[in-house]
Steps between C-alpha positions, in 0.01 A plus 500: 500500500431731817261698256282141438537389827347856673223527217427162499411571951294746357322347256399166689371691765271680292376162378449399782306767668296534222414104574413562844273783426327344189487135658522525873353854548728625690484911399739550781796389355565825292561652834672231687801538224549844456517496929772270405680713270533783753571256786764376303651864364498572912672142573795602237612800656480334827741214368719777327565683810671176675651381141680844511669414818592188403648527203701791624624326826630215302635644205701708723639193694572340198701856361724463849542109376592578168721797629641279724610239236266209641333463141893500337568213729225376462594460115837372555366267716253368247750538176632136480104393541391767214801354268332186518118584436568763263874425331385776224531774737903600559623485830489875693215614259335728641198326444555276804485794735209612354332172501631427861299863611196391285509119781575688773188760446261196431628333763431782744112480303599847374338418167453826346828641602661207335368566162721755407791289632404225326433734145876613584576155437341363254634788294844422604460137369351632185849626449619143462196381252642453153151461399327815653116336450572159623536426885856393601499223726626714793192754423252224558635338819561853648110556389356145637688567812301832569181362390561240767527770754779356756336681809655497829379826652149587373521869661189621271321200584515562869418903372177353394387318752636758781281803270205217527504467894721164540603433885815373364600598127769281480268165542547402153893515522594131496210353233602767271885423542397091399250591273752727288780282537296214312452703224865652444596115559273428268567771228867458506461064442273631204767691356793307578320181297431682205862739513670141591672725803726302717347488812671192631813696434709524850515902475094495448439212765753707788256740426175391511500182712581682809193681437315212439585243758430830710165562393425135499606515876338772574141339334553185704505727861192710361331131403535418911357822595089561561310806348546711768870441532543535143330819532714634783850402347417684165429835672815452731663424187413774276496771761863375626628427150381895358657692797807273453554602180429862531771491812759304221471779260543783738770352679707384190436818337622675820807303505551557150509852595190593262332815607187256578270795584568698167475137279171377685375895414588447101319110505196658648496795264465159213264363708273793528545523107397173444197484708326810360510377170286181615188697633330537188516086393410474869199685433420346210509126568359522850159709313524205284505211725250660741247569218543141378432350837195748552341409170526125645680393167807372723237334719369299222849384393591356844196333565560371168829346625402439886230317293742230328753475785214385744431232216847402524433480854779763642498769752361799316619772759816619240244579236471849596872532484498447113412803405890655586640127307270580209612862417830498638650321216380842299566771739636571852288851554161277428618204724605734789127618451374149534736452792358801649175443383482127661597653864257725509203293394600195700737631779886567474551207746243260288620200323389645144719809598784296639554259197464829263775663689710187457419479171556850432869472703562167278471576129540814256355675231550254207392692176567798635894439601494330136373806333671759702856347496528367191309801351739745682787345215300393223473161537238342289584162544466326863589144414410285822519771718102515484445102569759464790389823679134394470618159635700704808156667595293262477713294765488783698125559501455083613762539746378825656127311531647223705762658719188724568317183620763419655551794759173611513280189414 
């Protein structure tokens, strides 16, 4: 899929020089992309060098959480809720844990470090399959629920957009934490319809209406608020609400008397082994993406769809945000290099770059989670999990436009 997806960058943008030189005359563009595919080899390592430190400072908070027991409280907490949306999996299975780290790193927007929790889990609940190449019930919530991406701290998205020159980084903080929860509200309804879960249960409502009626609160006070107030409160927010939390897990695992020094040390050694590993996809989808832009192929497909949203009469300023929804479905590395891509053509602070971030912070690699979980245990067939994860980003995407208007309209 990644293999299509890269050579099929590759291949369009040959096309589509070889238009604009044959057609338009334009002998220039030969140049113009292989500039490109050295600005964007330079632009990689740049982004590695901050993706290094942030991966490493938060996988090491999140080693003094775990250390701590946070996450096995965290699971405890959640047990009578998991018995409910996934009754196949025992009580005290150590899949809950895992799943419960898996959340907690995507809610933190520590995507890649979450994988390999997430794998941890999956393979844990492919203990329980009786029918090892079918997905269990359990397998495809747990899967919908990280394609919808539940993200409450976007800490790489604020990484990009600090690398890219942003004022204030953490900007985005409260569209992305509306836009996601639309499509993890979404994605779990999905599921729950076709699974016949019992969400009106009293265990599952004591759960999630508190959350609800607090997020619907929450909208209402944002809905009285002007841009620039909007604006304001999200950056107190998410600057408040990320020291806050890195406080918590020092001073719990302090109390807990866990040598928080020494476990921070061990997370960031993970960290540091997880990042390196991503240079070389960084490298490659960023060449990709800037070649394709260069060649003026990914011109030519949003004036082709600025084209029929101004005869629908809408605002066509999130067109140049589509590029991250488009790919992202298929692969994080390539929509991070739209995302990245999109700030630096049109400014970090733009509105094409601000409703990409949003987007980006709101919805998850489809395909890509599909193949990569369910691959990891052999799983060959996916059921609904396709349709209702699909359905989870798409809300995302349409939410993550208009809370974009919203604040920044």
């Amino acid at each position: 899929m990644l293999n299509t997806l890269w050579l099929g960058f590759f291949l369009t943008a040959a096309v589509a020089a070889l238009t604009q030189w044959l057609v338009g005359g334009n002998a220039q563009i030969f140049a113009a992309m292989v500039e490109a595919l050295f600005a964007m080899a330079r632009l990689s390592v740049e982004v590695m060098v901050l993706l290094f430190g942030t991966l490493t400072l938060w996988l090491g908070f999140l080693r003094i959480a775990e250390k701590a027991g946070i996450v096995d409280a965290l699971a405890r907490w959640l047990a009578p809720l998991f018995a409910r949306l996934m009754p196949g999996v025992p009580s005290g299975h150590p899949a809950l844990g895992l799943m419960t780290l898996n959340f907690a790193a995507n809610a933190l927007g520590l995507d890649n470090a979450a994988t390999p929790m997430g794998l941890k889990a999956m393979k844990a609940l492919q203990e329980l399959n009786p029918e090892p190449e079918t997905a269990t019930n359990a397998q495809i919530l747990f899967l919908v629920l990280n394609a919808s991406s539940l993200t409450l701290l976007p800490v790489t998205i604020f990484m990009y957009r600090m690398q890219q020159g942003a004022p204030d980084p953490t900007l985005v903080f409260l569209p992305i934490l509306l836009a996601t929860s639309a499509s993890t509200l979404v994605g779990l309804v999905s599921v729950a319809v076709v699974q016949r879960l019992p969400l009106w249960s009293p265990v599952v409502l004591a759960y999630l209406l508190p959350v609800a009626l607090a997020l619907g609160g929450f909208m209402a006070l944002l809905a009285a608020l002007g841009s620039t107030a909007l604006a304001q409160l999200s950056s107190l927010l998410g600057n408040v609400t990320l020291f806050a939390l890195i406080v918590a897990f020092v001073a719990i695992g302090a109390w807990r008397k866990v040598a928080v020094y020494e476990a921070f040390i061990e997370g960031a050694r993970e960290g540091f082994d997880v990042a390196k590993g991503l240079l070389p996809y960084l490298v490659a989808m960023l060449c990709a993406v800037g070649v394709f832009r260069a060649s003026g192929a990914l011109g030519y497909v949003l004036d082709g769809i600025r084209w029929c949203v101004t005869v629908l009469g809408a605002d066509t300023r999130f067109v140049d945000a589509l590029p991250t929804a488009l790919v992202k479905p298929f692969s994080g590395s390539a929509a991070r290099a739209m995302l990245i891509e999109t700030m630096q053509t049109h400014g970090v602070d733009s509105f094409p770059a601000l409703a990409a971030a949003i987007i980006q912070g709101s919805t998850e690699t489809t395909f890509y989670v599909l193949a990569v979980y369910f691959g990891a245990v052999g799983i060959q067939r996916a059921r609904h999990a396709v349709g209702c994860a699909l359905l989870a980003e798409l809300a995302g995407v349409v939410a993550a436009i208009a809370v974009c208007y919203r604040f920044f309209g």
